[in-house]
N, C-alpha and C positions, 0 to 999 in steps of 0.2 A: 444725409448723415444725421443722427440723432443725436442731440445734444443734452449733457446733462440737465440735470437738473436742477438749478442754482438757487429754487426756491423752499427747497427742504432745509430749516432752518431752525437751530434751536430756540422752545418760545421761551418767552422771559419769565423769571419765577415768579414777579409781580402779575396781578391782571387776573383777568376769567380766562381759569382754563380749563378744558370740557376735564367731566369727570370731579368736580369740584364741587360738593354739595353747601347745604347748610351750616353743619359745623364748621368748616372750613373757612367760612365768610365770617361768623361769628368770630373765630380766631381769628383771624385778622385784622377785629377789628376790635382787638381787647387782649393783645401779646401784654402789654409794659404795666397791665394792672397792679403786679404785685400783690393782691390779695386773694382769700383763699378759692375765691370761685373762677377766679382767671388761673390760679397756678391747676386747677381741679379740673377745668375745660380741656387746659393743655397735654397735663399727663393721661387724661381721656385720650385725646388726640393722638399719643404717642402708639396705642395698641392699632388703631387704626389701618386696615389691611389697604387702602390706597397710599402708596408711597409718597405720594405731593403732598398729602397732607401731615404725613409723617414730618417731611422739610420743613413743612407752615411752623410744625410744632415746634422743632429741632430750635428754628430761626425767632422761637418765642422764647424757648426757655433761656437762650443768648444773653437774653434783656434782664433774666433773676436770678439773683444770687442764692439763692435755699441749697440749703443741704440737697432736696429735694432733686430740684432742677439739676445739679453735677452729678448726684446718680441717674437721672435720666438721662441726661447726658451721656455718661460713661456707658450705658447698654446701649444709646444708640450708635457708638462706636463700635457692635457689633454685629449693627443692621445689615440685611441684605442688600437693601438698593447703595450704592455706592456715591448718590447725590444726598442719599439722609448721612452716612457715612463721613462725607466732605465736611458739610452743612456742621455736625456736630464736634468736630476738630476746630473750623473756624470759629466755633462760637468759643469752646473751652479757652483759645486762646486769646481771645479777645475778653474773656474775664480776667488772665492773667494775674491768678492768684495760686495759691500753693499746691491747693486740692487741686484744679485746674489741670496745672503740670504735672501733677503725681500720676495722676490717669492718663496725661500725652505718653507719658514715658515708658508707662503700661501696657498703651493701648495695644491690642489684638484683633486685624479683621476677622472678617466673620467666616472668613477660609482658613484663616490662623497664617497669614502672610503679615509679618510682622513692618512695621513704624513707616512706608509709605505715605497714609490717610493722617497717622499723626503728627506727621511732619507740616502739612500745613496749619495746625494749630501751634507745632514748635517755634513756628518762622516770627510768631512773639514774643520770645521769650529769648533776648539778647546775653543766657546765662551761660554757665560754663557748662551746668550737665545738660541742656539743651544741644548745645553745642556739640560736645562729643557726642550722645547720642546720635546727632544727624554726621556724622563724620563718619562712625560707625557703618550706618544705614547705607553709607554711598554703595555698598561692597553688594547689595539686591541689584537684582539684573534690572532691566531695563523696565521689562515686561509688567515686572511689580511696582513701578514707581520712582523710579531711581531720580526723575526729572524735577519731581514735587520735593525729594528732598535736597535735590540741587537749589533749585528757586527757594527753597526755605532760608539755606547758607546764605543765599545772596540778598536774600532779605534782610539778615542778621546785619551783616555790610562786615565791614573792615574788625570788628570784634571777632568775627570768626576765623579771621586770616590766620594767627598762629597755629590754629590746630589744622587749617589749610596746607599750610607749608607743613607740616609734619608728617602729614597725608600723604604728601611726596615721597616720601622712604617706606611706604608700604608697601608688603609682596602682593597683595592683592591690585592688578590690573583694573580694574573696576575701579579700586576707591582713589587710585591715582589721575584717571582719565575723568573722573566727578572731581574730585579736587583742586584739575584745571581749569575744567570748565566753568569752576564756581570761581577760583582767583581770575579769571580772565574777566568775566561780566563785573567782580567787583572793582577790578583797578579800570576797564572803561568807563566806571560812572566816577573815578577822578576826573577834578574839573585840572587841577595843578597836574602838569606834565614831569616834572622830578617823581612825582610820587610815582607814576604811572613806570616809570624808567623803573621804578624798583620791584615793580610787577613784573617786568621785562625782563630783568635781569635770573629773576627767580624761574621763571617759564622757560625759555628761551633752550636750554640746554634738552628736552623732554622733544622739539622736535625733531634731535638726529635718533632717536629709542631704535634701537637694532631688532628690536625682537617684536615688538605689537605694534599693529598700525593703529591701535583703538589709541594708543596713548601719544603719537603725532598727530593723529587727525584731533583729537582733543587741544594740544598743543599749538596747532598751526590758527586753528581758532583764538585760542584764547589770545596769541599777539597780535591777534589781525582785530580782536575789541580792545584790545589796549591800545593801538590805534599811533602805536610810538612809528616816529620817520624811519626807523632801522629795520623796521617789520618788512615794508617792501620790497628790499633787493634777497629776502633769505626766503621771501614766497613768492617770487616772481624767476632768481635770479634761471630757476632750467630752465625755464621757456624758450629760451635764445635758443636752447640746445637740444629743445627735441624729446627732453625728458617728461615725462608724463605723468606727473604727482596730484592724486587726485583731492589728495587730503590737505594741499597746499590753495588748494582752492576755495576752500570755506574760510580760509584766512583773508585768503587779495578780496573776497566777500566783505567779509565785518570790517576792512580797515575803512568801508565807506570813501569820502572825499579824495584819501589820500592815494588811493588806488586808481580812480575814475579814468586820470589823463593814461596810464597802462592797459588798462581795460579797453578805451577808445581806439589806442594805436595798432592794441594785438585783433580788434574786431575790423580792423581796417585794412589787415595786414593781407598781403598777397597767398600767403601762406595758411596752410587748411588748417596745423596745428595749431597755431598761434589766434587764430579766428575760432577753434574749437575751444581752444582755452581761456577766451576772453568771454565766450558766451557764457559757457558756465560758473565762472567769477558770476557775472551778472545775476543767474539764479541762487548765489547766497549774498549779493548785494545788500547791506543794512537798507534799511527803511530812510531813515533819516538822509541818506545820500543824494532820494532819488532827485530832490529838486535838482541839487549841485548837476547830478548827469544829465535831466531832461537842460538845462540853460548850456551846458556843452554842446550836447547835438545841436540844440536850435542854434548855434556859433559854426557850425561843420558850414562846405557850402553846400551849394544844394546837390552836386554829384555824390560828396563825400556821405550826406545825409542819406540818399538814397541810397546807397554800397550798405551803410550801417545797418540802416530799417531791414534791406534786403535779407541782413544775415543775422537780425537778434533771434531767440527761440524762446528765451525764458526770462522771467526776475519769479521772485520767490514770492510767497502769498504777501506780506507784509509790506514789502514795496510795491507790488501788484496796489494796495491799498492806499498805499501812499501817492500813487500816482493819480486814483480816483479822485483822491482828496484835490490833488493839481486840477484835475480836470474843472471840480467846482468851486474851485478859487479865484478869485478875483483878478491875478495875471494872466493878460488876453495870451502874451507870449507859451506859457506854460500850458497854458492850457490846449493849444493848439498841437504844441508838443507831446504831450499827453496824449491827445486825440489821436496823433499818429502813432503811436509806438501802441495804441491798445490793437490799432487797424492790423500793423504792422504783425504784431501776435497771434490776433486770432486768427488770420490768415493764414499761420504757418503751425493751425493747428494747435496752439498752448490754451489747453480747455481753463487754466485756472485767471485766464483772461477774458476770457469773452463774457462775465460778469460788466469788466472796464468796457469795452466794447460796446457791450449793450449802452451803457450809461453816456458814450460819446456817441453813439447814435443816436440817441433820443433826447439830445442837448437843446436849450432852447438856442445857441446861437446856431445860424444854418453852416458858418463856416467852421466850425468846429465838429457839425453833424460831416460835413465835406469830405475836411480831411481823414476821419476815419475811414468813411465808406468809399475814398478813391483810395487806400490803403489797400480795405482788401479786396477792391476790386480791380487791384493792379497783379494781383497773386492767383495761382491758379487754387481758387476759393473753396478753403474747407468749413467757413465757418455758416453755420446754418442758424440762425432764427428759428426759423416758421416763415410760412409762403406770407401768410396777412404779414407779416413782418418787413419782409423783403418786397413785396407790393407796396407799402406803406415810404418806403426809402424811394420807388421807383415815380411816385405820386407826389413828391413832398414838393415844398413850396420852392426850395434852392433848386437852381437849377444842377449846379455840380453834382448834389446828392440825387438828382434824377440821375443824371448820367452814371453814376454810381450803380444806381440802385438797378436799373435797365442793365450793365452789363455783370452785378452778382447774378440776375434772376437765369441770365443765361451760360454763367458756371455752373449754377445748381444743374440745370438740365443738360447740360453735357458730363458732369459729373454719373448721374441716375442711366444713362444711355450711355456711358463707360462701365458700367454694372451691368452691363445687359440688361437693365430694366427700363419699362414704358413709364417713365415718368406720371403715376396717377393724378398731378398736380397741373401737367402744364396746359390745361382747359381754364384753371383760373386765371396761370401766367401770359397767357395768348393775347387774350385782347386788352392786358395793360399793355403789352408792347408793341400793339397794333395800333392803339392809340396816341403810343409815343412816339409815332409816325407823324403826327399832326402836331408835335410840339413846337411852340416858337423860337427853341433854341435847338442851333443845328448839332448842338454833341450830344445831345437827349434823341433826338435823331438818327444819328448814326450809330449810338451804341444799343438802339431797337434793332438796326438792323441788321447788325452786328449779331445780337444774341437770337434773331429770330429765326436764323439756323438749324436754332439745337429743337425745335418745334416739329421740326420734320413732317407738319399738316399742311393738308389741301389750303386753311387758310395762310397759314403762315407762309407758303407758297404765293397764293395770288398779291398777297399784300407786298412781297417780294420783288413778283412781275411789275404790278404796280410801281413800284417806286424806280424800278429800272428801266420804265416806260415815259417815267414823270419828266420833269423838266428840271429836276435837282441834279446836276451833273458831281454834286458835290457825294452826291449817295451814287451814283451807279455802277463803279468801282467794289462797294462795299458789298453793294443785293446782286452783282453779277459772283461775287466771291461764295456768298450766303449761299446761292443759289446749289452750289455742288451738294448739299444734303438733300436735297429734295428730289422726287421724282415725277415724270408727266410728260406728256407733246408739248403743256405750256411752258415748261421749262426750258426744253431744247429748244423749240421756236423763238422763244428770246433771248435764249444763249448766242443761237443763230444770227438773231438781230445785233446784236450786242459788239458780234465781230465787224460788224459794219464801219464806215468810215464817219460817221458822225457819232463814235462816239469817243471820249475820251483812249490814250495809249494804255494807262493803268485798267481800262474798263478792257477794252479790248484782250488783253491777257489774263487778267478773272477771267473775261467768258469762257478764254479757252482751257484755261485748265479745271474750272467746272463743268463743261461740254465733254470732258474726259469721260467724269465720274458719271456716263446718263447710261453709257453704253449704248447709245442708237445710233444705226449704219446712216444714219440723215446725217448723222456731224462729221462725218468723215471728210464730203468734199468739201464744207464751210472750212474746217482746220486745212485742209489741202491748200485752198486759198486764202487764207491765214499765212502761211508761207512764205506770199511774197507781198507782204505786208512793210511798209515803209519804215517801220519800229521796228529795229533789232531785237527788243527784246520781246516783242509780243510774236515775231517769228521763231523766236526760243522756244518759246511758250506752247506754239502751238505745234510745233515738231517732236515735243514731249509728250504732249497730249494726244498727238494721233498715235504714236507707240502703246501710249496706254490705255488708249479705246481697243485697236486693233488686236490687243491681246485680252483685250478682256469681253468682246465679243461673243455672242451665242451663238449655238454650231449654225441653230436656221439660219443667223444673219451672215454663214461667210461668205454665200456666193455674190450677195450684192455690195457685200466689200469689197470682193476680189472688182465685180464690173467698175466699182468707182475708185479704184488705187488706178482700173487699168485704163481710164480719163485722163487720169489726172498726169499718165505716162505722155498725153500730149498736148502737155499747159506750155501757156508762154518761158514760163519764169523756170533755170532748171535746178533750182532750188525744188519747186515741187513737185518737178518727173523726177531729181533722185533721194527725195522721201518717200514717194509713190515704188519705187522701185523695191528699195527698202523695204518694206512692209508687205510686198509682194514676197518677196523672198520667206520672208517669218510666217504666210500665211500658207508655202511650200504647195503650188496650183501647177497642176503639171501645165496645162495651157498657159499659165502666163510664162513659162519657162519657152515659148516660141513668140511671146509678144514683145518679151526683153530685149530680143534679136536685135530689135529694131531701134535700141538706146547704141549700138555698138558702132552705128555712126550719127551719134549724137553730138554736136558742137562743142559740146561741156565735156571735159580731159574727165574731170572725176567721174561723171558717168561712166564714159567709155572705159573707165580702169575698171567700175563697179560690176558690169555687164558680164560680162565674161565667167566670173567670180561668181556672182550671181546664179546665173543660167547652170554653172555648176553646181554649183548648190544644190539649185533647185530640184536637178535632177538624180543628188543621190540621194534627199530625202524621202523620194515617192519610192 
């Protein structure tokens, strides 16, 4: 799978950056002159057909007050690039003088999409026409900005609240659903909870609104940041019931803290609804929460912790970041919790994680590297690195993140061979886990051999025999199991061997049900006598497996099927004359339909019922 690409990244506007000539460096290094050859460089700078240096300029004339400078200013508020654009709003407002605001209130982009760009120069300007202005503005669609003049209001803070609440009685949907969203971020940054109550009490009624969902989903947010105790039962209370309110979920999100223990119980819950709707809470989880919920889960036990891990899908960028932050914090606790829940994610596919991910895997402590990579190599693994990546985890000094790393390398290759593709890779991945054969820890061991399966090579093969041949009876189980991808005489030969009485009962039934998958008429009579095998369950086993060779046999190989079912018609044990018979029937030989005769005074009742029934059979399929 191809994994984004989480290194395209915006650079910073300080610094060398290509396309930056001369001039540019000299502005830089002479903005705050104030005299006439620094203001003269600048408004140079301002005609200048590369945009970055246009911003250099923009971010110089910030620093001077001239007449000058606020008419250059005001044209570049009708620049084309839309970072000289920004650049010159924030600066007008940060002179925060009259001329300054006369032009915010003015301003016109360069498409003639009006007060967007100037709203973040507004967002200094604690005044009343500032104010209405951006109150006005909420009423621009989304598309144009509408969010820059939200964050401006919320900048302003509690001085803008009455024309907020006014806002509320507007026919425009738009400036109602900005209006809340802007009282909801202001009354969450009260620290006093009375105040916050009276944020409450003004919001509260907008999220039963009959007619728009823009103006509840606005609503159920903004009480879920106001963060009052009364929020939770009016955006939780349908859950019990089945009801399905999508826009009540970005509220049990922002109440953070208060929600967490709800969140835990419905992602716990037996119920799909209830675990769909706690996840998603989860993905508009505030930021600030996540420590509170990573110290919950690490309190779960370890079943309840696993159910959880099992079932999260998402958190939202910002708690996504905030858990990074957990990750290289100084609480060993957290940080392990951290480690698992990024495993936990990327596993289940949530690409705006595997950023985390990456960073828990390349942690200096090994048991933190651990926990992620047994995370997601406990899931059927969609998260992809790169092969030197995952070679790199399989190598690494901890032994757990070997064992790790050894059984991602053989999800990716079962993955690429579920695609119907030949893995172009698994030539590099081969003899790391040929060599993980040789490790001094036996789950680094086993999970080579485990994944070396999915290799489906002559080598991967012999190293296989090998280990089924060795004296590790704690591996033969595993490379008898392995062995059903592979093909060969070397295979079936020690498939062969395998059913033998020295070897372990779990190995013994591997063999047989990979001796299934070889399709060669040689494994018939070993599974035959498999049959009356001292283990119940590896007689299971191989009674399964002769059904599914025998049907899956090539036409060349039926006749010396048929000669070895009709052997096996007189074994000791009649367990395996009436499998042998069995299968005689399904291979429909008119000759064996006169060899059966001879089950019809066989000692064994079920035969003698079988025979009869049989022979008929047999014969009205020819």
């Amino acid at each position: 799978m191809t994994r984004r690409d989480h290194q395209a990244q915006t650079r910073p506007i300080s610094g060398r950056e290509p396309g930056l000539g001369r001039q540019d460096a000299e502005l830089a290094r002479s903005p705050g002159l104030g005299g006439g050859a620094g203001l003269l460089r600048t408004l140079e700078a301002m005609a200048d057909e590369d945009w970055q240096i246009r911003m250099r300029a923009v971010e110089a004339l910030g620093q001077m007050s001239s007449e000058q400078a606020l008419d250059s200013l005001a044209q570049a508020m009708q620049d084309a690039s839309s970072g000289v654009r920004e650049r010159a709003a924030a600066a007008l407002g940060r002179l925060g003088s009259e001329e300054a605001l006369s032009i915010l209130l003015n301003a016109q982009n360069a498409d003639g999409t009006p007060r967007s760009v100037a709203a973040i120069g507004l967002a200094h300007f604690p005044r009343r026409e500032a104010i209405e202005h951006l109150v006005v503005s909420l009423a621009i669609s989304r598309d144009d900005g509408r969010q820059e003049v939200i964050d401006a209001l919320v900048q302003i803070g509690s001085m803008a609240v009455p024309w907020l609440v006014d806002a509320l009685q507007d026919p425009n949907i738009s400036v109602i659903s900005g209006a809340l969203d802007a009282l909801g971020r202001i009354g969450g940054q009260m620290k006093d909870e009375k105040e916050r109550g009276r944020y409450f009490d003004v919001v509260v009624p907008f999220i039963k609104h009959e007619e728009y969902y823009q103006v509840r989903n606005s609503a159920y947010l903004a009480i879920g940041r106001l963060r009052d105790p009364r929020s939770l039962p009016l955006l939780t209370g349908s859950w019990s019931q089945g009801v399905y309110d999508t826009t009540a979920l970005r509220g049990v999100g922002a109440l953070g803290e208060i929600a967490l223990p709800t969140i835990l119980e419905a992602m716990l819950s037996d119920e799909y609804y209830l675990r769909e709707r706690g996840s998603r809470a989860l993905y508009f989880l505030a930021a600030d929460a996540v420590a509170s919920l990573v110290a919950q889960i690490a309190e779960l036990s370890p079943k309840r912790r696993r159910i959880f891990l099992s079932r999260i899908q998402s958190l939202n960028e910002a708690a996504t970041v905030a858990l990074k932050e957990l990750l290289s914090g100084a609480n060993r606790s957290l940080q392990l919790t951290a480690a698992t829940i990024f495993g936990a994610m990327a596993a289940s596919r949530v690409q705006i994680a595997e950023v985390g991910a990456d960073a828990a895997l390349q942690h200096l402590d090994p048991e933190v590297r651990g926990r992620a990579a047994r995370e997601i190599a406990n899931h059927p693994c969609y998260y992809y690195e790169g092969v030197p990546a995952l070679i790199a985890l399989a190598q690494d000094v901890d032994q757990h993140v070997r064992v790790a790393g050894c059984r991602i390398l053989g999800w990716q290759l079962r993955l690429e061979w579920g695609r119907g593709q030949v893995p172009g890779w698994h030539h590099q991945v081969e003899p790391v886990l040929i060599n993980a054969l040789s490790d001094e820890y036996l789950g680094v061991r086993l999970a080579a051999v485990r994944s070396l399966r999915y290799t489906r090579s002559e080598e991967g093969a012999e190293a296989l025999i090998d280990v089924l041949r060795g004296p590790e009876r704690e591996l033969h189980a595993a490379a008898a199991e392995s062995l059903h991808n592979m093909r060969g005489e070397g295979v079936v030969s020690v498939l062969i061997e395998a059913l033998g009485d020295s070897y372990t009962a779990p190995t013994r039934r591997k063999a047989a049900r990979s001796l299934a998958d070889q399709r060669s008429v040689s494994g018939i009579l070993p599974l035959l006598a498999a049959m009356a095998d001292r283990n119940h369950n590896v007689r299971l086993a191989a009674a399964r497996a002769l059904g599914i060779l025998v049907r899956q046999l090539r036409w060349e190989d039926r006749e010396a099927a048929i000669e070895t079912l009709r052997e096996g018609l007189g074994h000791d044990s009649w367990v395996v004359r009436l499998h042998a018979a069995y299968n005689l029937v399904y291979l429909e030989d008119a000759a064996s339909a006169y060899v059966l005769r001879s089950a019809l005074q066989d000692e064994e009742l079920s035969l003698r019922f079988l025979t009869p029934q049989a022979i008929e059979q047999v014969l009205e399929r020819i």
